[in-house]
N, C-alpha and C positions, 0 to 999 in steps of 0.2 A: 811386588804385588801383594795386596792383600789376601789375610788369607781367614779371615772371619767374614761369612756371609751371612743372609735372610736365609736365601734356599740355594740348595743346591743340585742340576740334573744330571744324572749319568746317563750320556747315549742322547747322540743330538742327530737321531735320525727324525721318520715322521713326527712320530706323538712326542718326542725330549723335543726336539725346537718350537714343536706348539707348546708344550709347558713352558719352554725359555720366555717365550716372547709374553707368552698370560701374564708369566710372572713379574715379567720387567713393568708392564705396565703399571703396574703396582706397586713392584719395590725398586725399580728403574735401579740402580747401580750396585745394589744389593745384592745380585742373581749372579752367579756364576754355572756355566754349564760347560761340559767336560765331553768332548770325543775319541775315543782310542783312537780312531785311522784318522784322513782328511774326512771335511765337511763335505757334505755332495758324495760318498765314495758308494762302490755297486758292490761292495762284500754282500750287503745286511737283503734288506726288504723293501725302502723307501723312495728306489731313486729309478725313474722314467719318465717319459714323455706324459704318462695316461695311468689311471685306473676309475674307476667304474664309480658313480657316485649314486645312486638312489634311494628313492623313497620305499620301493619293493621291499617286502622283509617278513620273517616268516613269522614274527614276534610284534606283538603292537607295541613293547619296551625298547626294540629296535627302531620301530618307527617315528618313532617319538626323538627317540636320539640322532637320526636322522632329519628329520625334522630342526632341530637345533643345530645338527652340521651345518645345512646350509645356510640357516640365520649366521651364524658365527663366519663361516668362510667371506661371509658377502661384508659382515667389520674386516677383513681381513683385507681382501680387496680396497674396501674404501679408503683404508689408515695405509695403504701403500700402492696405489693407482695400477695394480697388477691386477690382470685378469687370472683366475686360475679354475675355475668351471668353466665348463660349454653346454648347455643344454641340448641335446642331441635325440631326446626321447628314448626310454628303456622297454625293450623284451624279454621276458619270458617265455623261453617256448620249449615245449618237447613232446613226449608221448600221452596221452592221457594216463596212462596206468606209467608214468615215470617217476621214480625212486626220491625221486624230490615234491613233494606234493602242491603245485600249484595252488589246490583251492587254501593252502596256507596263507599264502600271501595275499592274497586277496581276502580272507577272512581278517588278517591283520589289517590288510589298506581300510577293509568296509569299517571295520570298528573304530579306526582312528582318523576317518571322514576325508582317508584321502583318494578322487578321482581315478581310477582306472580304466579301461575297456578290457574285455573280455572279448577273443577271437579266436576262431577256428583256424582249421591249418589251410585254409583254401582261401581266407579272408586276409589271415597274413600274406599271403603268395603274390594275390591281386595290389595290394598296398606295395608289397616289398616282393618285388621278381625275381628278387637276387637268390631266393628262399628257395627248397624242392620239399616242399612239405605235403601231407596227406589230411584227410579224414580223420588220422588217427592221431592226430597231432592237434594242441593246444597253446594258447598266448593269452598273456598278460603285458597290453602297453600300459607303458605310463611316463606320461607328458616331459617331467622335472626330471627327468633322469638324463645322465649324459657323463662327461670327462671331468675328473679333478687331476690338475697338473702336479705330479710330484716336486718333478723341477723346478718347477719355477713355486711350487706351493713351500717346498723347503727353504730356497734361499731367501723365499719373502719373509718366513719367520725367524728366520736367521738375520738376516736384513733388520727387522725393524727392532730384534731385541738387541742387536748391538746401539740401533739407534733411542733406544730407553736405558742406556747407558749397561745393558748387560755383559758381561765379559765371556764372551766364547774362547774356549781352548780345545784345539785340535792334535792330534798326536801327544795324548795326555789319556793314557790308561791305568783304571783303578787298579792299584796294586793290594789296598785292602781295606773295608772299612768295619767302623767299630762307634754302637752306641755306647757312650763313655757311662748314661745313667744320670748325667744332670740335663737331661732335656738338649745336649748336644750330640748330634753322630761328627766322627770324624772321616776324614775320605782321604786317602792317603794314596797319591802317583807316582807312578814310575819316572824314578829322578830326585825321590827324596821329598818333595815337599807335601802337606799336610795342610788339609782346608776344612772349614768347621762349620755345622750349621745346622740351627734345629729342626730343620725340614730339610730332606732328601728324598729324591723323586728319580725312582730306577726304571728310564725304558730303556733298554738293552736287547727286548728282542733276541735273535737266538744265544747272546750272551749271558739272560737272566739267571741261569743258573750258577754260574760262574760268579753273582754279585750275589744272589742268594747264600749261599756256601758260608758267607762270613758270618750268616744270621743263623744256622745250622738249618736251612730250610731248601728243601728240593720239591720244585712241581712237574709232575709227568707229563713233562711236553716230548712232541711228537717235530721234530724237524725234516722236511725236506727238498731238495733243491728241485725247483721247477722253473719253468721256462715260457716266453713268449716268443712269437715268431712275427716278423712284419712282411711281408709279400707284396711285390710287385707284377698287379694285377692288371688282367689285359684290358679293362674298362676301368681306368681308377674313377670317372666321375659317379661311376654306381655306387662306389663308395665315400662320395663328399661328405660331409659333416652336415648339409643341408638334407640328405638324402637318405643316408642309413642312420639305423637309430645303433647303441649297445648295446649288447644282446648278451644273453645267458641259456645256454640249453640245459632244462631241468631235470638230468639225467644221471644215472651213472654208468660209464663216467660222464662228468660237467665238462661242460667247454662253455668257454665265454669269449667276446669278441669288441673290436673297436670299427668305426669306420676311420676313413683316413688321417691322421693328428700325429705331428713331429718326424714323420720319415714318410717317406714318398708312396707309402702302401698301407693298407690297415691292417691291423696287427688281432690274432689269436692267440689262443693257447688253451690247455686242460687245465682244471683248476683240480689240484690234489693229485695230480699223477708222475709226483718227478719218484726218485729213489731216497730213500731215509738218509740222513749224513749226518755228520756236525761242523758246525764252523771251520774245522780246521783239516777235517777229507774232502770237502766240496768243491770239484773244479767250475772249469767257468766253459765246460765242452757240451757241445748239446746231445742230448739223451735220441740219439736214433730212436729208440723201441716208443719214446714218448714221440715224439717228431714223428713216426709213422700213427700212430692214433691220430694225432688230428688231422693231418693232411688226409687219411680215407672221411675221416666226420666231413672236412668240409667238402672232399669228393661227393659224396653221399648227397649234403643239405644243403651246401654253399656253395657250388662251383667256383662261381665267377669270384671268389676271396681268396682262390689256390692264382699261385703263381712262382714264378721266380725268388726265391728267398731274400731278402733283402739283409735281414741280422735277425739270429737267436738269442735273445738276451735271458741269462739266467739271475735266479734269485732265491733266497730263502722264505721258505713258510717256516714258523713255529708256533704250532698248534696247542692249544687246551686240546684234552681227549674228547669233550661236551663243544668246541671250538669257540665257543663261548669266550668274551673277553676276561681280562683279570686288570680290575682297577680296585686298587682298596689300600688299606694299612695293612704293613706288618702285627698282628696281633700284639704281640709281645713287644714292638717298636714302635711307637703311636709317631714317632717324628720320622720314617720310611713309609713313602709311597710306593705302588709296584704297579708298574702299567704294561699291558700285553696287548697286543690287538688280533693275536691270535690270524693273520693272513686274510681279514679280511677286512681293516681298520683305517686305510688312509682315507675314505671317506671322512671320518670320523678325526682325522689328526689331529683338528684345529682344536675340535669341539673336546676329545681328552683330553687336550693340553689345558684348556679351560678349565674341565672340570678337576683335574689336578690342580689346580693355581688356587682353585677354589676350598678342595678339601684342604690343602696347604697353609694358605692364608685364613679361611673362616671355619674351618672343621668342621662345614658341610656346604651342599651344593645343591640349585635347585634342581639337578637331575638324578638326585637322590631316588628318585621314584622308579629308574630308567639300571640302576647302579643295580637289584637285586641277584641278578644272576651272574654278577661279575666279582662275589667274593673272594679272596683267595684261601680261606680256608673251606669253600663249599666240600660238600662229602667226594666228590670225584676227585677234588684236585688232594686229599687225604689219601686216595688210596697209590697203591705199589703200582701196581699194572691193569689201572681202568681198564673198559671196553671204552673203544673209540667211536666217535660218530663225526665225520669230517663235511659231509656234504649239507650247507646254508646256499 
């Protein structure tokens, strides 16, 4: 095998196989990309039937980049005849005096001219029955929102960067890398062998630190394992894909939710309430104390989405303390990239992978305008022990 490339990704989870496939495009046999475990594997963050795609965002730099997700997903779909969105329409709803502040999002939608409605909790109820909401309660739909498929969203960019001639390696973990100072970094596996290349693009997700270290650099991230639940409910057509929209309660705590997609019931869960861990204390057991918070939420708000358990699937958050992403240069390594998505990013896979392939290949990108708050040396990601702000 060769062992000089263009670029090179470590971590070919979400956003590493959207950078694979950006980059094959471009330098088609040149890309090599590197996974510690198998491809497809449920250690990390990236791998389910669903998560939440929308325009909603409490930032108009989010929306923007959202915005651009779904342009890029839809190349992505076309260059490999896979579907991997569902438009299903998105909610926002919770209390009016709720700890996440609605008129946010909609201050971002109204500025960056994209369509919302605005509903009370009696107007959602009438629309959506499934609902047990009040007076005291508030919604934000909006139309474009709906499913991006991990599964089938990861193997498509796996898929097609092997067929741009990229070379994917599986059970291939970095054992250490080192910018040599002539404009190459070297990447070195377990097994002896050493690959070289003057672009290096690190999504690792909750292993970033771990690849950081070599560059004497640590960011205060926040890990912890959380969970989704799918239910088999006593009405499943209330919850068809035609019928309920995605939803997010803007509260603390957050719960967000799916209608029916990939298992025989629709799936919830808390968003931020699993236990702190690291990669290598984290089981794959469901959090009772978590598992009872939402099943009373959907007692309370959702009945008819309570049922018989179907699977608890767990997974990793790894958080900025601002939860904010981190896509940028090593300072002091202009040829390492570092990409984070911080637990709330497969929306966005396709479209960081892009904009990696971009800062990589043209050392800059037209979402440079969208990139400010994603530095990695921002003042937070400097400090020892931030204050945290987890709820977007």
């Amino acid at each position: 095998m060769r062992q000089e490339w263009d670029a090179i990704v470590v971590g070919l989870g979400a956003i590493g196989s959207g950078a694979a496939y950006w980059l094959s495009r471009r330098l088609g046999d040149r890309v090599l990309g590197l996974e510690q475990f198998e491809l497809g594997h449920h250690r990390g963050a990236g791998q389910d039937h669903s998560r939440i795609i929308r325009l909603s965002y409490h930032r108009p730099d989010y929306v923007r980049l959202a915005r651009r997700a779904y342009a890029t997903w839809a190349e992505v779909e076309a260059d490999s005849g896979t579907r991997i969105l569902t438009r299903t329409g998105g909610l926002d709803v919770g209390p009016r005096d709720g700890a996440i502040p609605i008129a946010d999002y909609a201050a971002a939608m109204t500025a960056e001219g994209v369509p919302f409605e605005a509903l009370d909790g009696p107007e959602i109820v009438r629309r959506w029955p499934q609902w047990r909401l009040g007076d005291e309660h508030i919604g934000l739909f909006q139309a474009d929102a709906g499913i991006a498929d991990p599964n089938r969203g990861n193997a498509t960019h796996q898929r097609l960067a092997r067929g741009h001639g990229a070379t994917l390696l599986e059970h291939s973990p970095v054992t250490r890398l080192r910018d040599v100072g002539d404009g190459t970094v070297e990447v070195d596996l377990d097994g002896g062998a050493t690959h070289r290349a003057p672009r290096v693009i690190l999504a690792a997700d909750a292993w970033t630190n771990d690849l950081l270290a070599w560059f004497d650099r640590r960011l205060p991230l926040t890990i912890i394992q959380s969970q989704v639940t799918y239910f088999a409910v006593p009405d499943p057509a209330a919850f068809a894909l035609d019928r309920f929209p995605i939803w997010i309660w803007m509260d603390d705590p957050s719960f967000y939710g799916f209608p029916t997609y990939g298992e025989a019931g629709p799936k919830s869960a808390e968003d931020v309430g699993g236990a702190e861990v690291t990669p290598e204390t984290r089981t794959f057991d469901r959090d009772e104390v978590g598992f009872a918070r939402l099943t009373d939420f959907l007692a309370r708000h959702l009945p008819g989405q309570l049922g018989p358990e179907i699977l608890t699937k767990t997974c990793l958050y790894t958080m900025t303390p601002d939860r904010d992403f981190v896509v940028d240069r090593l300072p002091d390594h202009p040829g390492v990239l570092v990409a984070l998505g911080s637990a709330h990013a497969y929306k966005f896979a396709s479209v960081l992978g892009r904009i990696l392939s971009e800062l990589a290949i043209d050392g800059s990108t037209p979402s440079a305008g969208e990139l400010g708050h994603f530095a990695i040396d921002r003042p937070i990601l400097l400090e020892a022990n931030p204050a945290t702000s987890f709820l977007v």
